[in-house]
SETOR-390714 format. One record per residue (C-alpha): residue number from 0; residue in three letters; x negated, y, z negated. Coordinates in steps of 0.5 Angstrom, whole numbers, m for minus. Layout:
<nodes>
[node NUM; ALA; [X; Y; Z]]
...
</nodes>
This chain:
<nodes>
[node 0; UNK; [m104; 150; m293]]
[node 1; UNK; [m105; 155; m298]]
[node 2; UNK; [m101; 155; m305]]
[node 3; UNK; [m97; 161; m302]]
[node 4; UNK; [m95; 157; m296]]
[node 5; UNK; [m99; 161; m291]]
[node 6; UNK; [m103; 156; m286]]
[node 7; UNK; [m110; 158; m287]]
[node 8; UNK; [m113; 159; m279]]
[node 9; UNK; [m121; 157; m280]]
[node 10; UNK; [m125; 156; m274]]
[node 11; UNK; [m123; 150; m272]]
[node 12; UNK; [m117; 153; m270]]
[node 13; UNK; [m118; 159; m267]]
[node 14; UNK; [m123; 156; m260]]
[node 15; UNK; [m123; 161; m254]]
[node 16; UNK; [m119; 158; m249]]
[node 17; UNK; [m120; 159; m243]]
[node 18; UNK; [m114; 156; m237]]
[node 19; UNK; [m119; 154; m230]]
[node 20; UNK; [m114; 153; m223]]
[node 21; UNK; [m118; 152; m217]]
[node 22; UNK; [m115; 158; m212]]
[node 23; UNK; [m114; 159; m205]]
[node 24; UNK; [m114; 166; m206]]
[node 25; UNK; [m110; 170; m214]]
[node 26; UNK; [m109; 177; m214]]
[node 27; UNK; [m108; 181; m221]]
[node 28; UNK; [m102; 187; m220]]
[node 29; UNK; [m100; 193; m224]]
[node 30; UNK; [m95; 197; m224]]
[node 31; UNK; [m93; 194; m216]]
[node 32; UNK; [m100; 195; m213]]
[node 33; UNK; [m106; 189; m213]]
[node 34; UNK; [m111; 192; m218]]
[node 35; UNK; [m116; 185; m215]]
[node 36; UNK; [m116; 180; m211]]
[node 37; UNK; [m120; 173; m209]]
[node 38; UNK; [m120; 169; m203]]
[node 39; UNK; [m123; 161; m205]]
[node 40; UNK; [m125; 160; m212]]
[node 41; UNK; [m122; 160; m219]]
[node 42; UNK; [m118; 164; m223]]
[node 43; UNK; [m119; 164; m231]]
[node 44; UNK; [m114; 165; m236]]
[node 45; UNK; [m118; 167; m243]]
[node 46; UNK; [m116; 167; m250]]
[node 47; UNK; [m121; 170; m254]]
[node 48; UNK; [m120; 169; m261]]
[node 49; UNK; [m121; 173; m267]]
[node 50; UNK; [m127; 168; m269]]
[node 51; UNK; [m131; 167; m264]]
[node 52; UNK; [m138; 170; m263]]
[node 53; UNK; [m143; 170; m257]]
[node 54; UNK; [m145; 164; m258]]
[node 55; UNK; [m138; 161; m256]]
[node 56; UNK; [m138; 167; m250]]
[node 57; UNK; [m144; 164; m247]]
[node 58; UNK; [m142; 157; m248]]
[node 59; UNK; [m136; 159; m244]]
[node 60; UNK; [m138; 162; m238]]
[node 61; UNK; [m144; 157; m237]]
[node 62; UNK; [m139; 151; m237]]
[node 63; UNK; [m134; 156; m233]]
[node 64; UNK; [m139; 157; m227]]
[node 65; UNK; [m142; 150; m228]]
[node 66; UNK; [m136; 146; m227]]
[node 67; UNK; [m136; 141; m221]]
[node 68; UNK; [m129; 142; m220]]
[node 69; UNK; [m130; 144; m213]]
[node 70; UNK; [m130; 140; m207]]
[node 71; UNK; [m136; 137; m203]]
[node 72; UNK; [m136; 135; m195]]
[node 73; UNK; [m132; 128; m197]]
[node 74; UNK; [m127; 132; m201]]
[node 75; UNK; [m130; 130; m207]]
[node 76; UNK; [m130; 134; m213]]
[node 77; UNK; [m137; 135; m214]]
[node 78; UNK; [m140; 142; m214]]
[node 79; UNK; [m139; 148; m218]]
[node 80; UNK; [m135; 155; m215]]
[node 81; UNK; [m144; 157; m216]]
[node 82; UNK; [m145; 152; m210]]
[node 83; UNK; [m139; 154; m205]]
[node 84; UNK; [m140; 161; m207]]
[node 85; UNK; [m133; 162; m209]]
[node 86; UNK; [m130; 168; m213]]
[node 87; UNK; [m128; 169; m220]]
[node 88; UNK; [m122; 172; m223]]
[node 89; UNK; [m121; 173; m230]]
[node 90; UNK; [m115; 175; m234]]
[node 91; UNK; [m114; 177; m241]]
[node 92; UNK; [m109; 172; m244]]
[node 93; UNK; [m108; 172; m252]]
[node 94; UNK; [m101; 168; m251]]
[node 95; UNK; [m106; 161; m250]]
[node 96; UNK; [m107; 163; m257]]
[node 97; UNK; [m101; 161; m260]]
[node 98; UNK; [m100; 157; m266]]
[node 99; UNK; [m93; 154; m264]]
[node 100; UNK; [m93; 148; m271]]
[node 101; UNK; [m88; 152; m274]]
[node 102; UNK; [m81; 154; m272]]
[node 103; UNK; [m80; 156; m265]]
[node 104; UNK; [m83; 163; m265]]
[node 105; UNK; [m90; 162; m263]]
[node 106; UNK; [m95; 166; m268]]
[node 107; UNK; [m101; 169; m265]]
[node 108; UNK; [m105; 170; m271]]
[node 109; UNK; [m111; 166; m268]]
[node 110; UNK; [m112; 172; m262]]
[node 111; UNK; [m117; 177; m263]]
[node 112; UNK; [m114; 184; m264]]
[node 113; UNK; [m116; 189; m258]]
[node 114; UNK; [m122; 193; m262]]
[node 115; UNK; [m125; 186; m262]]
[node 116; UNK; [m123; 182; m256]]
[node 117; UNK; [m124; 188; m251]]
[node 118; UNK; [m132; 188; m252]]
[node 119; UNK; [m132; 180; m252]]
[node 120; UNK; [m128; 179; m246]]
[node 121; UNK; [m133; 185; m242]]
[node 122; UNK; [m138; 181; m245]]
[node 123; UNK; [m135; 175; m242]]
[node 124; UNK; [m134; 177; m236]]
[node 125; UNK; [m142; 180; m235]]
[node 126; UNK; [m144; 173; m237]]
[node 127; UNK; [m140; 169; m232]]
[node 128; UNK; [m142; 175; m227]]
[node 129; UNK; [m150; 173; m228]]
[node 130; UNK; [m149; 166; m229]]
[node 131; UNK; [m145; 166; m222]]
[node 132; UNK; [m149; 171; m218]]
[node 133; UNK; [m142; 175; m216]]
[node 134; UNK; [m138; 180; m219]]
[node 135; UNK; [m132; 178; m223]]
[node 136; UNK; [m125; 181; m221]]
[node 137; UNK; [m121; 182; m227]]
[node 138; UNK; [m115; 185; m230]]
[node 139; UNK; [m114; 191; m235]]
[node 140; UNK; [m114; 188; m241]]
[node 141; UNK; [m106; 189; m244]]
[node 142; UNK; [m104; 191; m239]]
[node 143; UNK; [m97; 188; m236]]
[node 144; UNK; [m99; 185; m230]]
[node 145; UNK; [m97; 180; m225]]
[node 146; UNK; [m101; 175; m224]]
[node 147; UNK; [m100; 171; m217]]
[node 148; UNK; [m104; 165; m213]]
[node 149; UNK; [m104; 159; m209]]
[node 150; UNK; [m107; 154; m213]]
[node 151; UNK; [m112; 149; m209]]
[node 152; UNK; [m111; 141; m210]]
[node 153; UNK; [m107; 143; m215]]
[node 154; UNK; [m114; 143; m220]]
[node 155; UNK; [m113; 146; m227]]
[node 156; UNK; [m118; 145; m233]]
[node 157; UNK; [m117; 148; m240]]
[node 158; UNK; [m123; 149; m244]]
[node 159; UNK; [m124; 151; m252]]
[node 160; UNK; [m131; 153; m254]]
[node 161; UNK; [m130; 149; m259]]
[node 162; UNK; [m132; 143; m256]]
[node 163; UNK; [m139; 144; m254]]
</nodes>
């Protein structure tokens, strides 16, 4: 804590987030209408912090697309959404970086401001699609969006890109 009782927000604090559920199917809406959708693989919410650089993006997504949380023939979890040609949703979420240490308002001063995280997430989102070999769905960045799906297993993953 700094003397003027301000928390100061290094790297350490600030990783990208990245929340992994393994799907039946997940669809993004807007306004009432479906934007995107997949049918079987992973939809990904993502926090993209006011620090991280491609180094971290491409960390992510490679983790991402390698992650053997998909089920083999045994129904063991031991292939990649990559080896079940499965889909990819990504969905822009700066909630995950909520700082929630003081108070009960949570303070999101750890995310990235638009002109910084619109052209990360992009970036993200090219990377998973060459790493994966598929286009990836997306949502609209800061728009007011429903997100629904059927989660499989259920499987849920969270991933900071500061543990590589």
């Amino acid at each position: 804590m700094s003397t003027t009782g301000h928390y100061y927000f290094s790297s350490y604090f600030c990783p990208m987030k990245l929340v992994i559920q393994r799907v039946k199917k997940a669809s993004v809406s807007i306004g009432g209408k479906v934007h995107s959708s997949i049918e079987q693989g992973l939809l990904v919410l993502a926090g993209i912090s006011h620090d991280d650089t491609s180094r971290d993006l491409e960390y992510a997504a490679n983790k991402l697309v390698q992650l053997r949380i998909c089920a083999d023939e045994n129904g063991v979890m031991n292939r990649s959404v990559k080896d079940v040609d499965g889909a990819i949703l990504v969905v822009s979420q700066f909630t995950l970086l909520a700082q929630t240490r003081k108070g009960n308002r949570p303070s999101y001063i750890a995310a990235a401001r638009p002109e910084v995280a619109i052209p990360l997430y992009e970036q993200f989102c090219q990377l998973v699609t060459v790493l994966s070999g598929k286009a990836v769905a997306t949502g609209v960045f800061g728009a007011d969006m429903e997100v629904a799906l059927i989660n499989d297993g259920p499987v849920t993953i969270v991933l900071d890109s500061r543990e590589k």
